[in-house]
C-alpha positions in Angstrom: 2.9 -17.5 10.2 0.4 -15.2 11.0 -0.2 -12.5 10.1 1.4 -12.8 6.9 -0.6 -16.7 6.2 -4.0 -17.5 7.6 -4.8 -20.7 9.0 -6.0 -23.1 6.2 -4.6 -20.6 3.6 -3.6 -22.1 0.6 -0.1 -22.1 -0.5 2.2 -22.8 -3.9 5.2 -24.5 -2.6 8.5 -25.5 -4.8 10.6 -28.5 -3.8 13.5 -27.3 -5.8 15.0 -25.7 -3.0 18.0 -23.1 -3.0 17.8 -22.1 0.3 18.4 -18.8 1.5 17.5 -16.6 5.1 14.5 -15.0 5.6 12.8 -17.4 2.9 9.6 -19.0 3.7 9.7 -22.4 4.1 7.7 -26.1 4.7 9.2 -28.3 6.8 8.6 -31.6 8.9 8.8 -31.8 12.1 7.3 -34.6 14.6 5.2 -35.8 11.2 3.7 -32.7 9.9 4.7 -30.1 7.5 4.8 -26.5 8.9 5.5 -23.1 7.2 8.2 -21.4 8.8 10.9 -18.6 8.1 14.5 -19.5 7.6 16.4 -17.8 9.8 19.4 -18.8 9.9 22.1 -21.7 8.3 24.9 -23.3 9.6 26.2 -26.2 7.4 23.4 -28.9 7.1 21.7 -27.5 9.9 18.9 -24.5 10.1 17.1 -22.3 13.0 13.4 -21.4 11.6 10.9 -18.9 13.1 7.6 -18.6 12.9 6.4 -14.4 12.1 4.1 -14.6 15.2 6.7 -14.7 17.9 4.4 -15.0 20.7 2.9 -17.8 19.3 5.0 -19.5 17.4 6.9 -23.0 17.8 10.2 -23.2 16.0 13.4 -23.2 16.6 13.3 -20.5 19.4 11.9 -23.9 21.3 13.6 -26.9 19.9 16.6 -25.4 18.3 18.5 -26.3 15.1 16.8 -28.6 12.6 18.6 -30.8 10.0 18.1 -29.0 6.2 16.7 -32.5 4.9 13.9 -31.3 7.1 13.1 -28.6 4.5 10.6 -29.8 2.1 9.5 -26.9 -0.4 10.0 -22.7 -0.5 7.1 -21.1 -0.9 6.6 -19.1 -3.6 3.1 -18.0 -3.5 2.1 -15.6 -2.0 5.8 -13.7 -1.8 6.5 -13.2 1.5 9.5 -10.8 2.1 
């Protein structure tokens, strides 16, 4: 998520989740949680992207995920 998150950066996370695009979110994927943005939603499914583009593994890569995926939304620090 750079450059909006450092690596190692420490994060306030909710797991009371109302999900909406363009939210930050943590999700699982192949056993560890990653901090992605929601892109888009399509019934239980969701696409997430990663800010650094270039860089980034998400959906761009492995497509659609299932929502149960989504842990948390983070909350802190805002990220619009």
């Amino acid at each position: 998520m750079l450059p909006k998150l450092k690596p190692e950066q420490i994060i306030l996370a909710s797991s009371r989740i109302r999900l909406r695009t363009n939210q930050v979110v943590v999700v699982r994927r192949e056993g560890l949680e990653v901090v992605k943005r929601l892109s888009k939603m399509a019934g239980s499914r969701v696409y997430i992207t990663g800010d650094n583009a270039p860089k980034s593994t998400d959906s761009r890569e492995f497509g659609w995920i299932s929502k149960d995926d989504v842990l948390a939304t983070v909350i802190w620090p805002r990220m619009t």
